[in-house]
C-alpha positions as a Markdown table, in Angstrom:
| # | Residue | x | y | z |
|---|---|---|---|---|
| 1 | Unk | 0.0 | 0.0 | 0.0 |
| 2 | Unk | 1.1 | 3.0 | -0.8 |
| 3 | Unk | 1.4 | 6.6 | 1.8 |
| 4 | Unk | -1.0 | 8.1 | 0.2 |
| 5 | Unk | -3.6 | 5.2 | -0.2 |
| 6 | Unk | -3.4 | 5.5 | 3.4 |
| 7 | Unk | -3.6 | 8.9 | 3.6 |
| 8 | Unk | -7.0 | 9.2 | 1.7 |
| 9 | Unk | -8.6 | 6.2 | 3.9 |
| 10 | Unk | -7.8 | 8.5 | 7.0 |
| 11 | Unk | -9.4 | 11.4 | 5.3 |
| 12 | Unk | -12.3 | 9.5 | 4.6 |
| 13 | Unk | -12.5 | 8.1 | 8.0 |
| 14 | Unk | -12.2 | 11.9 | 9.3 |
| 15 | Unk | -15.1 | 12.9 | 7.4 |
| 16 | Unk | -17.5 | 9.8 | 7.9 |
| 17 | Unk | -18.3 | 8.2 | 10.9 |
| 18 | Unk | -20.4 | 5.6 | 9.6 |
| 19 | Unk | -17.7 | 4.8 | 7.4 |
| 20 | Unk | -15.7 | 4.5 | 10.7 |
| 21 | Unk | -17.9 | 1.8 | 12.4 |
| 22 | Unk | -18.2 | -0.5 | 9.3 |
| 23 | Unk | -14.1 | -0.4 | 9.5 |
| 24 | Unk | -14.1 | -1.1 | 12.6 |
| 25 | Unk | -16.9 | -4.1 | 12.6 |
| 26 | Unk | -16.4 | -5.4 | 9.4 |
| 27 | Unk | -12.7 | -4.4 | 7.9 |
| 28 | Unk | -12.7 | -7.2 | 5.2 |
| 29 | Unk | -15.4 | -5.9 | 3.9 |
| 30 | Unk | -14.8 | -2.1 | 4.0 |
| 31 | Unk | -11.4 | -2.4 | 3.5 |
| 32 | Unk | -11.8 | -5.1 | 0.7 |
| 33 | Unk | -10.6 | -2.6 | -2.1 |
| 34 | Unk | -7.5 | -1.3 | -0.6 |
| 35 | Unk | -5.1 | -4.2 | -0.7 |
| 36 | Unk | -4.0 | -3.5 | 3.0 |
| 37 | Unk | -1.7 | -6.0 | 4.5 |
| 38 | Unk | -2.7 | -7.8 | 7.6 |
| 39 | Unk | -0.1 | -5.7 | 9.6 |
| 40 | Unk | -1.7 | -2.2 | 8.6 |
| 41 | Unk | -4.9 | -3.2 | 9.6 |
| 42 | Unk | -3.9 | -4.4 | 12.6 |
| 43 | Unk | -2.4 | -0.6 | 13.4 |
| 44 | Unk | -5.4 | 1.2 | 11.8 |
| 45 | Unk | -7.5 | -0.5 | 14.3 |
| 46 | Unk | -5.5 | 0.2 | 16.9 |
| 47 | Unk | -6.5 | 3.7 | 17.0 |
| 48 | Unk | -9.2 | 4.4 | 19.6 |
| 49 | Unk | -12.8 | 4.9 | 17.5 |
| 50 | Unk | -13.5 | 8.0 | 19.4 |
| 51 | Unk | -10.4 | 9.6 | 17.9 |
| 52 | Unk | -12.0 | 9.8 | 14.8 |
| 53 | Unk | -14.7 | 12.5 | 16.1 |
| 54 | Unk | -12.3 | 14.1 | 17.9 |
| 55 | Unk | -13.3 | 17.5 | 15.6 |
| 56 | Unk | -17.4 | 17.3 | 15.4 |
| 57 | Unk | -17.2 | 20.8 | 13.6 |
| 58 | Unk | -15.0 | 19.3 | 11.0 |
| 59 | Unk | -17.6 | 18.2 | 8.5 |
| 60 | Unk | -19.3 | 21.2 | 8.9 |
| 61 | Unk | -16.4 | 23.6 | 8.4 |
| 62 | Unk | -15.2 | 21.7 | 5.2 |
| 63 | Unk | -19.1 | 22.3 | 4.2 |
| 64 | Unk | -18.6 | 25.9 | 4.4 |
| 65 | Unk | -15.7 | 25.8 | 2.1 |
| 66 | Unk | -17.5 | 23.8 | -0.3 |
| 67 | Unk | -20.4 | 26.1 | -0.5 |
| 68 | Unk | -18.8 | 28.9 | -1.2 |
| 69 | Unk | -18.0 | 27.8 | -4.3 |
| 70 | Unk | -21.0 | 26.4 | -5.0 |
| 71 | Unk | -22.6 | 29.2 | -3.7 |
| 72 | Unk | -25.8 | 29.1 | -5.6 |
| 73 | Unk | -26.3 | 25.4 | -6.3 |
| 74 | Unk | -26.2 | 25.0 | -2.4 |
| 75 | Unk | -28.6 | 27.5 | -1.7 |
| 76 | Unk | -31.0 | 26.4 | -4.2 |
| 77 | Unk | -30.5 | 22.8 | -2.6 |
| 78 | Unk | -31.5 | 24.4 | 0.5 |
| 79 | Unk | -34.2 | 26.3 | -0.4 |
| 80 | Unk | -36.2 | 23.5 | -1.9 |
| 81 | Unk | -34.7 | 20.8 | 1.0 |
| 82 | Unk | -34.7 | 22.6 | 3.9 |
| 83 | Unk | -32.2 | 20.0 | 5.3 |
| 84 | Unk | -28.5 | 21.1 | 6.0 |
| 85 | Unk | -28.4 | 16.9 | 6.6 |
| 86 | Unk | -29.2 | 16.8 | 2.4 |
| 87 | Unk | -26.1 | 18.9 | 1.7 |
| 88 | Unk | -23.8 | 17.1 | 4.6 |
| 89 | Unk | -24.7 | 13.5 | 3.4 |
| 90 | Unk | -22.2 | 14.2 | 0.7 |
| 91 | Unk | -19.8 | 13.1 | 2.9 |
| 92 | Unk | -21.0 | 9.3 | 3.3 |
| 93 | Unk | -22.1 | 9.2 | -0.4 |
| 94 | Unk | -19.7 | 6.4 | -2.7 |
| 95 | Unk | -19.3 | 9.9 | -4.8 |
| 96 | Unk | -17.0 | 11.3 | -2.1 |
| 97 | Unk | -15.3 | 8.5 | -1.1 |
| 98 | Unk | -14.2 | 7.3 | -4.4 |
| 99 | Unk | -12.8 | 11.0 | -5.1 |
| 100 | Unk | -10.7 | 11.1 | -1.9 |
| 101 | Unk | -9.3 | 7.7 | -2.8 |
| 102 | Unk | -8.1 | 8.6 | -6.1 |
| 103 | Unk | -6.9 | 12.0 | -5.3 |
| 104 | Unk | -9.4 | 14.1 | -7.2 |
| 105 | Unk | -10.8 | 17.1 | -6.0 |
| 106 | Unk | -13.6 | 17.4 | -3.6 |
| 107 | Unk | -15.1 | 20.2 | -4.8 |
| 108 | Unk | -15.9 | 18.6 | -8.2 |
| 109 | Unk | -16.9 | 15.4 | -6.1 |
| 110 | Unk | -19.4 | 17.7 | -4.1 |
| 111 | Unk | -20.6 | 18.9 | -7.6 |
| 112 | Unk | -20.7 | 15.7 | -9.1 |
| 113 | Unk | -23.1 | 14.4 | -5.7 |
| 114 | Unk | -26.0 | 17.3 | -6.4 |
| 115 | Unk | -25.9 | 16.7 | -10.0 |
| 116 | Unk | -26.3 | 12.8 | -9.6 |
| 117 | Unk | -29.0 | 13.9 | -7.1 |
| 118 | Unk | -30.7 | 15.7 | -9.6 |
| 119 | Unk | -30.5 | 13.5 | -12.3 |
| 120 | Unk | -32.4 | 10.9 | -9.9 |
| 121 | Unk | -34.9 | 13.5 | -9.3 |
| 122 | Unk | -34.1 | 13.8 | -5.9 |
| 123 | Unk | -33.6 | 17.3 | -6.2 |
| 124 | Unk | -36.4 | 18.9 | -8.8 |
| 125 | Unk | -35.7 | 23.0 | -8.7 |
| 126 | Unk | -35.2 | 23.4 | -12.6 |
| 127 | Unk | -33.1 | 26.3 | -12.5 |
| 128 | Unk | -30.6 | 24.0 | -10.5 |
| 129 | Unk | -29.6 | 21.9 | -13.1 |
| 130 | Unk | -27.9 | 24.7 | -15.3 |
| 131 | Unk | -26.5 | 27.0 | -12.2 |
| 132 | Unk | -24.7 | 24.2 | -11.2 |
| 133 | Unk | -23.2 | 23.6 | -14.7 |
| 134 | Unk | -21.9 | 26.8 | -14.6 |
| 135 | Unk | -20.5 | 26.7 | -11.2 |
| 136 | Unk | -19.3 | 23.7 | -12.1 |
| 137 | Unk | -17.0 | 24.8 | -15.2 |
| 138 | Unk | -15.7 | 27.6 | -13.6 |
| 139 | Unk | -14.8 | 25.2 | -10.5 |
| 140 | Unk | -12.8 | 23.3 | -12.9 |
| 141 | Unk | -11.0 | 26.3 | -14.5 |
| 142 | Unk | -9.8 | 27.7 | -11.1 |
| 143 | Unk | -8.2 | 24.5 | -10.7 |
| 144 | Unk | -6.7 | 24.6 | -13.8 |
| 145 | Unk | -4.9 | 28.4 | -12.8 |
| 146 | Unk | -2.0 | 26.7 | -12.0 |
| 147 | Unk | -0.5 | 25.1 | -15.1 |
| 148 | Unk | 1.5 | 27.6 | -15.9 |
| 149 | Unk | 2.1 | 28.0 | -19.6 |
| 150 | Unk | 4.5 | 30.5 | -21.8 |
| 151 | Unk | 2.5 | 31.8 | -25.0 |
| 152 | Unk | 4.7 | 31.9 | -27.7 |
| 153 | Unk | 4.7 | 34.9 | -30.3 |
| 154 | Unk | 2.4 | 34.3 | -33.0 |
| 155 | Unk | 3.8 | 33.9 | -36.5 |
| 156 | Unk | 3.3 | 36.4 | -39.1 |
| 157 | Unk | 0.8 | 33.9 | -41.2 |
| 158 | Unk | -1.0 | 31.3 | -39.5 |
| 159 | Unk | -0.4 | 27.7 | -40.9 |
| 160 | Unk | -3.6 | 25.5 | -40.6 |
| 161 | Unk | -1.2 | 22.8 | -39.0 |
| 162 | Unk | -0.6 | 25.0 | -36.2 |
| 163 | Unk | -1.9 | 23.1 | -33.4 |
| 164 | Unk | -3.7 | 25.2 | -30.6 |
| 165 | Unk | -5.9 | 25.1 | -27.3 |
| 166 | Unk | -7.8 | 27.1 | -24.9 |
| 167 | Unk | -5.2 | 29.0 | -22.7 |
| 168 | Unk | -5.5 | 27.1 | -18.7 |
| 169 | Unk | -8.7 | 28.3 | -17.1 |
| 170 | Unk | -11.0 | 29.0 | -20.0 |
| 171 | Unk | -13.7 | 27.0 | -21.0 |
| 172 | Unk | -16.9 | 27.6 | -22.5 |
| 173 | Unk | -20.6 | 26.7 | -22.0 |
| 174 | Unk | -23.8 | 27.3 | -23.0 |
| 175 | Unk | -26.8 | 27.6 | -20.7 |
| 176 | Unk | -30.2 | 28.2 | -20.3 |
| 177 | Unk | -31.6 | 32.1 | -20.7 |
| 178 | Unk | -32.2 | 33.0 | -17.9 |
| 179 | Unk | -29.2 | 31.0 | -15.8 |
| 180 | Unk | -27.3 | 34.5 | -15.2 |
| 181 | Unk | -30.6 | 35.5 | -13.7 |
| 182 | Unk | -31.1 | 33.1 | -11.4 |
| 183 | Unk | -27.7 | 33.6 | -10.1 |
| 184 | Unk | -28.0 | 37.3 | -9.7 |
| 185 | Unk | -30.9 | 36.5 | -7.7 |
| 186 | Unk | -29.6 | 34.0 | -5.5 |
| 187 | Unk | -26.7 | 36.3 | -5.1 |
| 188 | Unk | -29.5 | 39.3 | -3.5 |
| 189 | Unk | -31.1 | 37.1 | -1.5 |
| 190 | Unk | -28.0 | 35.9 | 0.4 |
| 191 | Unk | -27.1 | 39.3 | 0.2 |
| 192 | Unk | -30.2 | 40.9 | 2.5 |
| 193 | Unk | -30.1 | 38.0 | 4.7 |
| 194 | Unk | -26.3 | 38.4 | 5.7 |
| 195 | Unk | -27.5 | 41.5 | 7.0 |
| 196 | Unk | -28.7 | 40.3 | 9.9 |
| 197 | Unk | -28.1 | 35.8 | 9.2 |
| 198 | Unk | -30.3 | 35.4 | 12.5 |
| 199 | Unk | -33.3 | 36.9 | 10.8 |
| 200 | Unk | -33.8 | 33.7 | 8.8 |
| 201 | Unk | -35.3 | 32.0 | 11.8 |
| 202 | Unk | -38.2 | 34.9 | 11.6 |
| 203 | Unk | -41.3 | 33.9 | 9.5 |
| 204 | Unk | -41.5 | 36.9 | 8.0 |
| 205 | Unk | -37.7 | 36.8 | 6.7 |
| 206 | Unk | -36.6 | 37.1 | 3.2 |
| 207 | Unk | -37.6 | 33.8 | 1.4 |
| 208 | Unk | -35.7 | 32.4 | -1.8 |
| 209 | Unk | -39.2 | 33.2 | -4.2 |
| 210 | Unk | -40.2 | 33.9 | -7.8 |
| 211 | Unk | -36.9 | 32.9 | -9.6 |
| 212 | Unk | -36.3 | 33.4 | -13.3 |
| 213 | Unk | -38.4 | 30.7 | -14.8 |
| 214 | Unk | -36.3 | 28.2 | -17.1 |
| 215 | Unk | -36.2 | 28.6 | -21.0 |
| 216 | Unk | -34.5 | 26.0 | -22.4 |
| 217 | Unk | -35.0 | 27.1 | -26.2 |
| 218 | Unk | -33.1 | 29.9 | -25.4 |
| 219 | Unk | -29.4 | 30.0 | -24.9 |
| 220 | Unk | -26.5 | 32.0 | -23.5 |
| 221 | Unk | -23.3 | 31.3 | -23.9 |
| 222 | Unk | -20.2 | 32.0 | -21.9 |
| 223 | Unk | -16.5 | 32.2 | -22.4 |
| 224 | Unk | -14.8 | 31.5 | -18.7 |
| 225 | Unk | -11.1 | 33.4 | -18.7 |
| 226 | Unk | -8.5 | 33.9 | -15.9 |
| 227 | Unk | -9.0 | 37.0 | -14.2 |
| 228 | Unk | -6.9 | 38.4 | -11.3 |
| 229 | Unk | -9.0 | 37.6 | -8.7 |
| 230 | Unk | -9.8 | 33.9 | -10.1 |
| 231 | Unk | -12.1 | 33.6 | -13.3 |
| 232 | Unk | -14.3 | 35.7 | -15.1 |
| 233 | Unk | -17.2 | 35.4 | -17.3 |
| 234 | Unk | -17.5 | 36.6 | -20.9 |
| 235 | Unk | -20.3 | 36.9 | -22.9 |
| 236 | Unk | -20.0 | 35.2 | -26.2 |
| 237 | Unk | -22.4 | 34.8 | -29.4 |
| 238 | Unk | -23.2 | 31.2 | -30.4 |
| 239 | Unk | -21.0 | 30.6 | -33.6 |
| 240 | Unk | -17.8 | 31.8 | -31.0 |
| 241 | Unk | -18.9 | 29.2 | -28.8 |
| 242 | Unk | -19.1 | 26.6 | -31.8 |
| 243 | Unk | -15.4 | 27.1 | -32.5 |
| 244 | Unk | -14.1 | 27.5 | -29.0 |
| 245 | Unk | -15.9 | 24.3 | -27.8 |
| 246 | Unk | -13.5 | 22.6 | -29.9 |
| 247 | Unk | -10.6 | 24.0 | -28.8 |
| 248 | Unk | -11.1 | 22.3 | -25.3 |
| 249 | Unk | -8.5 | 19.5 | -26.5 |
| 250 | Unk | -5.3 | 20.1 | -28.4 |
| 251 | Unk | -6.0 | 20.2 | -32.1 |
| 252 | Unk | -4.7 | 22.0 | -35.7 |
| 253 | Unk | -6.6 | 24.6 | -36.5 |
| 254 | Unk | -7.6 | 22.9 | -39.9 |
| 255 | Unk | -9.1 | 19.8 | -37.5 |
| 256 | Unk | -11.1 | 23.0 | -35.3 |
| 257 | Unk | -12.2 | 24.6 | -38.9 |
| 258 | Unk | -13.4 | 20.8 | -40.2 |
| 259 | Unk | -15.4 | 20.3 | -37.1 |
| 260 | Unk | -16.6 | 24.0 | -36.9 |
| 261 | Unk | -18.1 | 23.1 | -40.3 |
| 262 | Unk | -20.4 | 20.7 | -39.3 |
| 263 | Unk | -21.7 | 22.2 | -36.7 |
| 264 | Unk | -22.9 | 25.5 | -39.4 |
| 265 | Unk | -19.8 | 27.5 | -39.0 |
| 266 | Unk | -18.6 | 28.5 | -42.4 |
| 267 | Unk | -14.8 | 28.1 | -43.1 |
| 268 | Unk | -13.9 | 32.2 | -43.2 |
| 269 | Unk | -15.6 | 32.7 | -40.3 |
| 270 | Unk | -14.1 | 29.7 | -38.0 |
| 271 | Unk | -10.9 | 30.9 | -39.2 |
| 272 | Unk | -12.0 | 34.5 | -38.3 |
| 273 | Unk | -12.5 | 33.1 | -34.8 |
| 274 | Unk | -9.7 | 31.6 | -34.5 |
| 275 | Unk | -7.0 | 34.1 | -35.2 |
| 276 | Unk | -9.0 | 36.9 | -33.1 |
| 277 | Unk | -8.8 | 34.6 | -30.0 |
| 278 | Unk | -4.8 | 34.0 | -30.7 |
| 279 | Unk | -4.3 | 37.4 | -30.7 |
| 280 | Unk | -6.1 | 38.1 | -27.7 |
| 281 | Unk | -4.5 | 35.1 | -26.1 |
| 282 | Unk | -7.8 | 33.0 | -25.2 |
| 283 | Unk | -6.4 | 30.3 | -27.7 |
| 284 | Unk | -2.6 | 29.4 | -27.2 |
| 285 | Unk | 0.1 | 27.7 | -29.6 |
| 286 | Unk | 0.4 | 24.2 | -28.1 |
Protein backbone atom coordinates (compact mmCIF):
# COMPACT_ATOMS: atom_id res chain seq x y z
CA UNK A 1 0.00 0.00 0.00
CA UNK A 2 1.10 3.04 -0.82
CA UNK A 3 1.42 6.61 1.78
CA UNK A 4 -1.02 8.07 0.20
CA UNK A 5 -3.62 5.22 -0.17
CA UNK A 6 -3.44 5.51 3.44
CA UNK A 7 -3.57 8.91 3.61
CA UNK A 8 -7.03 9.23 1.68
CA UNK A 9 -8.56 6.25 3.87
CA UNK A 10 -7.80 8.45 6.97
CA UNK A 11 -9.40 11.36 5.30
CA UNK A 12 -12.25 9.49 4.60
CA UNK A 13 -12.46 8.10 7.98
CA UNK A 14 -12.20 11.93 9.34
CA UNK A 15 -15.05 12.86 7.44
CA UNK A 16 -17.50 9.80 7.94
CA UNK A 17 -18.29 8.16 10.88
CA UNK A 18 -20.43 5.58 9.56
CA UNK A 19 -17.67 4.80 7.37
CA UNK A 20 -15.67 4.52 10.73
CA UNK A 21 -17.93 1.80 12.40
CA UNK A 22 -18.19 -0.47 9.34
CA UNK A 23 -14.14 -0.40 9.50
CA UNK A 24 -14.08 -1.15 12.57
CA UNK A 25 -16.90 -4.15 12.56
CA UNK A 26 -16.40 -5.42 9.37
CA UNK A 27 -12.75 -4.39 7.91
CA UNK A 28 -12.65 -7.16 5.24
CA UNK A 29 -15.39 -5.94 3.93
CA UNK A 30 -14.76 -2.12 4.04
CA UNK A 31 -11.38 -2.38 3.54
CA UNK A 32 -11.81 -5.11 0.67
CA UNK A 33 -10.62 -2.65 -2.12
CA UNK A 34 -7.47 -1.32 -0.60
CA UNK A 35 -5.07 -4.23 -0.71
CA UNK A 36 -3.99 -3.53 3.02
CA UNK A 37 -1.67 -6.01 4.51
CA UNK A 38 -2.67 -7.78 7.62
CA UNK A 39 -0.09 -5.72 9.57
CA UNK A 40 -1.75 -2.18 8.55
CA UNK A 41 -4.89 -3.25 9.61
CA UNK A 42 -3.93 -4.38 12.64
CA UNK A 43 -2.41 -0.58 13.36
CA UNK A 44 -5.38 1.16 11.78
CA UNK A 45 -7.48 -0.53 14.33
CA UNK A 46 -5.47 0.18 16.92
CA UNK A 47 -6.47 3.67 16.96
CA UNK A 48 -9.15 4.38 19.65
CA UNK A 49 -12.77 4.91 17.48
CA UNK A 50 -13.54 8.03 19.39
CA UNK A 51 -10.36 9.58 17.92
CA UNK A 52 -11.99 9.82 14.80
CA UNK A 53 -14.73 12.51 16.06
CA UNK A 54 -12.32 14.11 17.93
CA UNK A 55 -13.29 17.49 15.59
CA UNK A 56 -17.43 17.32 15.39
CA UNK A 57 -17.23 20.75 13.65
CA UNK A 58 -14.96 19.32 10.98
CA UNK A 59 -17.63 18.21 8.52
CA UNK A 60 -19.33 21.23 8.86
CA UNK A 61 -16.41 23.62 8.37
CA UNK A 62 -15.16 21.68 5.18
CA UNK A 63 -19.12 22.32 4.19
CA UNK A 64 -18.61 25.95 4.38
CA UNK A 65 -15.74 25.80 2.14
CA UNK A 66 -17.46 23.75 -0.33
CA UNK A 67 -20.36 26.09 -0.47
CA UNK A 68 -18.77 28.91 -1.24
CA UNK A 69 -17.97 27.80 -4.30
CA UNK A 70 -20.95 26.40 -4.96
CA UNK A 71 -22.60 29.23 -3.66
CA UNK A 72 -25.80 29.07 -5.64
CA UNK A 73 -26.29 25.36 -6.26
CA UNK A 74 -26.24 25.05 -2.39
CA UNK A 75 -28.63 27.46 -1.70
CA UNK A 76 -31.03 26.43 -4.23
CA UNK A 77 -30.53 22.83 -2.60
CA UNK A 78 -31.47 24.37 0.45
CA UNK A 79 -34.19 26.33 -0.37
CA UNK A 80 -36.23 23.52 -1.87
CA UNK A 81 -34.72 20.84 0.99
CA UNK A 82 -34.68 22.60 3.91
CA UNK A 83 -32.16 20.03 5.25
CA UNK A 84 -28.51 21.11 6.04
CA UNK A 85 -28.36 16.90 6.56
CA UNK A 86 -29.16 16.76 2.41
CA UNK A 87 -26.12 18.92 1.66
CA UNK A 88 -23.83 17.10 4.63
CA UNK A 89 -24.70 13.51 3.44
CA UNK A 90 -22.21 14.23 0.66
CA UNK A 91 -19.84 13.13 2.89
CA UNK A 92 -21.04 9.29 3.28
CA UNK A 93 -22.13 9.19 -0.37
CA UNK A 94 -19.73 6.37 -2.75
CA UNK A 95 -19.34 9.93 -4.80
CA UNK A 96 -17.02 11.34 -2.14
CA UNK A 97 -15.26 8.53 -1.11
CA UNK A 98 -14.20 7.32 -4.44
CA UNK A 99 -12.77 11.03 -5.10
CA UNK A 100 -10.74 11.09 -1.89
CA UNK A 101 -9.32 7.69 -2.83
CA UNK A 102 -8.07 8.59 -6.13
CA UNK A 103 -6.92 11.97 -5.31
CA UNK A 104 -9.44 14.12 -7.16
CA UNK A 105 -10.84 17.05 -6.03
CA UNK A 106 -13.60 17.45 -3.63
CA UNK A 107 -15.13 20.21 -4.83
CA UNK A 108 -15.90 18.60 -8.21
CA UNK A 109 -16.92 15.40 -6.09
CA UNK A 110 -19.38 17.71 -4.09
CA UNK A 111 -20.56 18.89 -7.64
CA UNK A 112 -20.71 15.67 -9.08
CA UNK A 113 -23.15 14.42 -5.75
CA UNK A 114 -26.04 17.34 -6.45
CA UNK A 115 -25.86 16.67 -9.99
CA UNK A 116 -26.31 12.83 -9.64
CA UNK A 117 -28.97 13.91 -7.09
CA UNK A 118 -30.72 15.70 -9.61
CA UNK A 119 -30.50 13.46 -12.29
CA UNK A 120 -32.44 10.90 -9.90
CA UNK A 121 -34.93 13.47 -9.26
CA UNK A 122 -34.08 13.79 -5.95
CA UNK A 123 -33.61 17.32 -6.18
CA UNK A 124 -36.45 18.86 -8.75
CA UNK A 125 -35.73 22.95 -8.71
CA UNK A 126 -35.18 23.44 -12.59
CA UNK A 127 -33.15 26.30 -12.46
CA UNK A 128 -30.56 23.98 -10.52
CA UNK A 129 -29.59 21.86 -13.06
CA UNK A 130 -27.94 24.69 -15.33
CA UNK A 131 -26.55 26.97 -12.23
CA UNK A 132 -24.68 24.20 -11.21
CA UNK A 133 -23.22 23.62 -14.73
CA UNK A 134 -21.88 26.79 -14.60
CA UNK A 135 -20.47 26.65 -11.19
CA UNK A 136 -19.27 23.74 -12.06
CA UNK A 137 -17.03 24.82 -15.16
CA UNK A 138 -15.69 27.58 -13.64
CA UNK A 139 -14.78 25.20 -10.52
CA UNK A 140 -12.82 23.33 -12.92
CA UNK A 141 -11.01 26.33 -14.48
CA UNK A 142 -9.82 27.71 -11.12
CA UNK A 143 -8.20 24.51 -10.74
CA UNK A 144 -6.73 24.63 -13.76
CA UNK A 145 -4.89 28.36 -12.80
CA UNK A 146 -2.01 26.68 -11.96
CA UNK A 147 -0.52 25.14 -15.10
CA UNK A 148 1.50 27.60 -15.87
CA UNK A 149 2.14 27.97 -19.64
CA UNK A 150 4.52 30.53 -21.83
CA UNK A 151 2.53 31.77 -24.96
CA UNK A 152 4.70 31.86 -27.68
CA UNK A 153 4.71 34.93 -30.32
CA UNK A 154 2.35 34.31 -32.95
CA UNK A 155 3.83 33.87 -36.55
CA UNK A 156 3.27 36.38 -39.06
CA UNK A 157 0.80 33.91 -41.18
CA UNK A 158 -0.99 31.28 -39.46
CA UNK A 159 -0.40 27.73 -40.95
CA UNK A 160 -3.62 25.55 -40.57
CA UNK A 161 -1.21 22.85 -38.96
CA UNK A 162 -0.55 25.03 -36.21
CA UNK A 163 -1.92 23.10 -33.37
CA UNK A 164 -3.74 25.22 -30.60
CA UNK A 165 -5.94 25.06 -27.27
CA UNK A 166 -7.77 27.12 -24.91
CA UNK A 167 -5.18 28.96 -22.70
CA UNK A 168 -5.46 27.08 -18.73
CA UNK A 169 -8.70 28.32 -17.08
CA UNK A 170 -10.96 29.00 -20.03
CA UNK A 171 -13.67 27.00 -20.97
CA UNK A 172 -16.89 27.62 -22.49
CA UNK A 173 -20.63 26.69 -22.00
CA UNK A 174 -23.77 27.31 -23.03
CA UNK A 175 -26.76 27.57 -20.71
CA UNK A 176 -30.16 28.17 -20.27
CA UNK A 177 -31.58 32.13 -20.69
CA UNK A 178 -32.24 32.95 -17.88
CA UNK A 179 -29.15 31.00 -15.77
CA UNK A 180 -27.34 34.50 -15.21
CA UNK A 181 -30.57 35.48 -13.69
CA UNK A 182 -31.08 33.12 -11.43
CA UNK A 183 -27.74 33.56 -10.10
CA UNK A 184 -27.99 37.31 -9.74
CA UNK A 185 -30.93 36.54 -7.75
CA UNK A 186 -29.61 34.02 -5.48
CA UNK A 187 -26.66 36.33 -5.11
CA UNK A 188 -29.51 39.29 -3.50
CA UNK A 189 -31.11 37.09 -1.51
CA UNK A 190 -27.99 35.92 0.38
CA UNK A 191 -27.12 39.34 0.16
CA UNK A 192 -30.19 40.85 2.48
CA UNK A 193 -30.14 38.03 4.66
CA UNK A 194 -26.34 38.35 5.68
CA UNK A 195 -27.55 41.53 6.98
CA UNK A 196 -28.70 40.34 9.93
CA UNK A 197 -28.14 35.80 9.18
CA UNK A 198 -30.30 35.40 12.51
CA UNK A 199 -33.30 36.88 10.80
CA UNK A 200 -33.83 33.69 8.80
CA UNK A 201 -35.31 31.97 11.84
CA UNK A 202 -38.25 34.88 11.65
CA UNK A 203 -41.30 33.86 9.51
CA UNK A 204 -41.49 36.93 7.98
CA UNK A 205 -37.67 36.75 6.68
CA UNK A 206 -36.58 37.10 3.18
CA UNK A 207 -37.57 33.76 1.42
CA UNK A 208 -35.72 32.44 -1.81
CA UNK A 209 -39.25 33.16 -4.16
CA UNK A 210 -40.18 33.94 -7.80
CA UNK A 211 -36.93 32.93 -9.64
CA UNK A 212 -36.32 33.39 -13.28
CA UNK A 213 -38.35 30.66 -14.75
CA UNK A 214 -36.29 28.19 -17.12
CA UNK A 215 -36.24 28.64 -21.00
CA UNK A 216 -34.54 25.97 -22.36
CA UNK A 217 -35.01 27.11 -26.18
CA UNK A 218 -33.08 29.90 -25.41
CA UNK A 219 -29.41 30.02 -24.86
CA UNK A 220 -26.52 31.98 -23.47
CA UNK A 221 -23.31 31.26 -23.93
CA UNK A 222 -20.25 31.99 -21.94
CA UNK A 223 -16.49 32.21 -22.35
CA UNK A 224 -14.80 31.54 -18.67
CA UNK A 225 -11.06 33.43 -18.73
CA UNK A 226 -8.45 33.87 -15.93
CA UNK A 227 -9.01 37.05 -14.23
CA UNK A 228 -6.93 38.41 -11.26
CA UNK A 229 -9.05 37.59 -8.65
CA UNK A 230 -9.79 33.88 -10.09
CA UNK A 231 -12.07 33.62 -13.26
CA UNK A 232 -14.30 35.69 -15.07
CA UNK A 233 -17.18 35.36 -17.31
CA UNK A 234 -17.55 36.60 -20.85
CA UNK A 235 -20.32 36.88 -22.86
CA UNK A 236 -20.00 35.17 -26.19
CA UNK A 237 -22.42 34.81 -29.44
CA UNK A 238 -23.19 31.25 -30.41
CA UNK A 239 -21.00 30.62 -33.58
CA UNK A 240 -17.76 31.82 -30.96
CA UNK A 241 -18.88 29.23 -28.81
CA UNK A 242 -19.10 26.59 -31.82
CA UNK A 243 -15.43 27.11 -32.50
CA UNK A 244 -14.07 27.48 -28.99
CA UNK A 245 -15.88 24.30 -27.78
CA UNK A 246 -13.50 22.55 -29.88
CA UNK A 247 -10.58 24.04 -28.81
CA UNK A 248 -11.07 22.25 -25.30
CA UNK A 249 -8.49 19.52 -26.51
CA UNK A 250 -5.28 20.10 -28.44
CA UNK A 251 -6.02 20.21 -32.09
CA UNK A 252 -4.70 21.96 -35.65
CA UNK A 253 -6.59 24.64 -36.53
CA UNK A 254 -7.60 22.86 -39.86
CA UNK A 255 -9.10 19.80 -37.52
CA UNK A 256 -11.13 23.02 -35.32
CA UNK A 257 -12.20 24.58 -38.92
CA UNK A 258 -13.36 20.80 -40.17
CA UNK A 259 -15.39 20.27 -37.10
CA UNK A 260 -16.64 24.05 -36.87
CA UNK A 261 -18.11 23.08 -40.31
CA UNK A 262 -20.35 20.66 -39.33
CA UNK A 263 -21.70 22.20 -36.71
CA UNK A 264 -22.87 25.50 -39.45
CA UNK A 265 -19.78 27.48 -38.97
CA UNK A 266 -18.61 28.54 -42.42
CA UNK A 267 -14.80 28.06 -43.10
CA UNK A 268 -13.93 32.17 -43.17
CA UNK A 269 -15.63 32.69 -40.28
CA UNK A 270 -14.10 29.68 -38.00
CA UNK A 271 -10.86 30.91 -39.17
CA UNK A 272 -11.95 34.54 -38.29
CA UNK A 273 -12.48 33.11 -34.79
CA UNK A 274 -9.72 31.60 -34.47
CA UNK A 275 -6.99 34.08 -35.19
CA UNK A 276 -8.96 36.88 -33.07
CA UNK A 277 -8.82 34.63 -30.03
CA UNK A 278 -4.84 33.96 -30.67
CA UNK A 279 -4.34 37.35 -30.72
CA UNK A 280 -6.14 38.14 -27.69
CA UNK A 281 -4.51 35.05 -26.06
CA UNK A 282 -7.84 32.95 -25.23
CA UNK A 283 -6.42 30.29 -27.66
CA UNK A 284 -2.59 29.44 -27.19
CA UNK A 285 0.09 27.74 -29.57
CA UNK A 286 0.35 24.23 -28.11
Amino acid sequence: MSYHTLQHLVVRMLFDPAFVNSVYQNPEQALADLNLSEQEKKQLLAIDPRAWNHDPLRRLRTMRTLVEEFKVSATLVLSETRRLSFLENFFSSKIFHQFIQDRKSMALAFAEYLSNAFAKGELTTPQLNDVLRLETLMARCRRELTNKIRIPALPEKLNENLRVRLIPGADVGAFQANTVETIQAVEKYLFEVSLMPAMVLCDDAPRLENLPKVEQKKKVYLLCLPAANGVSLVDIDRLDYLVLIEARTTLTIQQIVERSLASGVTRTKAQEIIATALEEETLYLN
